[in-house]
N, C-alpha and C positions, 0 to 999 in steps of 0.2 A: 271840837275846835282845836287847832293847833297854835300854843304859843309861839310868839316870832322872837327867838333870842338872835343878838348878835352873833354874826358870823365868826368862826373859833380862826386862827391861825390856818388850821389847816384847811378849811373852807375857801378863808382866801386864798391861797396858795392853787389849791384846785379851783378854782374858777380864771382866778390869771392866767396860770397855763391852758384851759381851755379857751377863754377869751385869745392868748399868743397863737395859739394852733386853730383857728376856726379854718372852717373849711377846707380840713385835712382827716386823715381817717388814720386813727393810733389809739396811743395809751398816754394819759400824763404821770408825771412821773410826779411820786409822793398823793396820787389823788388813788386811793384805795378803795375797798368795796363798799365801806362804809362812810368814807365822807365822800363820796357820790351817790351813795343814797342821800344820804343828806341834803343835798343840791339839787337831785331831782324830785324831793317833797318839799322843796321853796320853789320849783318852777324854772329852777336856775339853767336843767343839765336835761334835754333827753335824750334816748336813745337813735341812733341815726343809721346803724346796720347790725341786723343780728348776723352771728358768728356759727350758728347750729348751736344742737346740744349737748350741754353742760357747758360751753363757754359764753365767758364773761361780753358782753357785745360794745360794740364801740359806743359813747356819749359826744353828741356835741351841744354844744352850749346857744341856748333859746337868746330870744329877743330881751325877755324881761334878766336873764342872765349877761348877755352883754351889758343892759340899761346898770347893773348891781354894780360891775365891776367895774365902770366909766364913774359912776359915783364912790367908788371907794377907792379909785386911783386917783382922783380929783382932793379930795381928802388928803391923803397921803401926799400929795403934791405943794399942798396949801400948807400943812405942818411940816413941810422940811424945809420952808424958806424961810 
């Protein structure tokens, strides 16, 4: 069973930028190997083109991943007025 803790800073950060760039094929910047793993063990981030091997492959951001970021930009919206 996997605890569900709050999303850290840099989770959010990587998931905004993937939510900013959907449906483009890149790197986000500040979203590293590790808090994209992280993102793709909440369902947030999967993989949409491998690169061959030993390189890192592109990620794009799932349904339940945009659903994340629309509720924690809604959030953030609410507490800045």
């Amino acid at each position: 069973m996997v605890r569900a803790k709050p999303l850290g800073k840099l989770e959010i950060a990587g998931l905004q930028g993937h939510y900013r760039q959907k449906g483009t094929i890149g790197y986000v910047k500040g979203c590293g190997c590790n808090t994209t793993a992280r993102l793709v063990a909440r369902g947030y981030l999967e993989i949409v083109q491998e690169r061959g091997k030993d390189r890192f492959p592109y990620y794009g951001i799932t349904p339940a991943g945009e659903a994340a970021w629309l509720s924690i930009a809604s959030r953030i919206a609410c507490n800045s007025e």
